[in-house]
C-alpha positions in Angstrom: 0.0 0.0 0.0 1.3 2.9 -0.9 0.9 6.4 1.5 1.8 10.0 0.4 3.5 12.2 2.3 1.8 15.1 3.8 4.1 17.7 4.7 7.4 18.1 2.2 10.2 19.4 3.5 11.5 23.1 2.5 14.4 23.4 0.7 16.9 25.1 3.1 20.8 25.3 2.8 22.8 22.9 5.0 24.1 23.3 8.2 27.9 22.7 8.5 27.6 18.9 9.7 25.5 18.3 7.0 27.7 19.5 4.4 31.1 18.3 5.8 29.6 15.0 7.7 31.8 16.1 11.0 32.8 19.0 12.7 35.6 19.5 14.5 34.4 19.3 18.0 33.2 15.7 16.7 36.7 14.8 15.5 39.0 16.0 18.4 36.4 14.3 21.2 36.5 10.9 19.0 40.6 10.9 18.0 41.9 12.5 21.4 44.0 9.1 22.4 45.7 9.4 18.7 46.1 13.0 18.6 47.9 13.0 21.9 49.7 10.2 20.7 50.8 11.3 17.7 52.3 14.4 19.9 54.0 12.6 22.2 56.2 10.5 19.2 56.6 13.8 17.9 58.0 15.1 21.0 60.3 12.2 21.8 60.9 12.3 17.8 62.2 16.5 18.1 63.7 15.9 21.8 65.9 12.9 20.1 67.4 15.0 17.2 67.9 18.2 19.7 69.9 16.1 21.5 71.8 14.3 19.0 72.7 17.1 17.3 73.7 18.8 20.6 76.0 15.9 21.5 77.7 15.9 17.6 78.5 19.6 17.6 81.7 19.4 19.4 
């Protein structure tokens, strides 16, 4: 059986999470453990070559 639809929606333009499919907010509250992570290999990565460089300028 088939039922019409009253009511059709207005076109209306999208709202930012409808266009992109995320925001930001979303992203960082769902990837914090990687994000923090990915900083703390960088860290360790930039505190290793400060230091080897520091020990090989002499």
């Amino acid at each position: 059986m088939y039922m019409q639809q009253e009511h059709l929606p207005k076109d209306k333009p999208a709202t930012r999470e409808e266009e992109w499919g995320y925001s930001l907010e979303n992203f960082l509250e769902g990837n914090w453990e990687y994000i923090l992570a990915i900083i703390f290999v960088l860290a360790v990565f930039l505190y290793a070559r400060y230091s080897w460089r520091k020990r090989h300028q002499k």
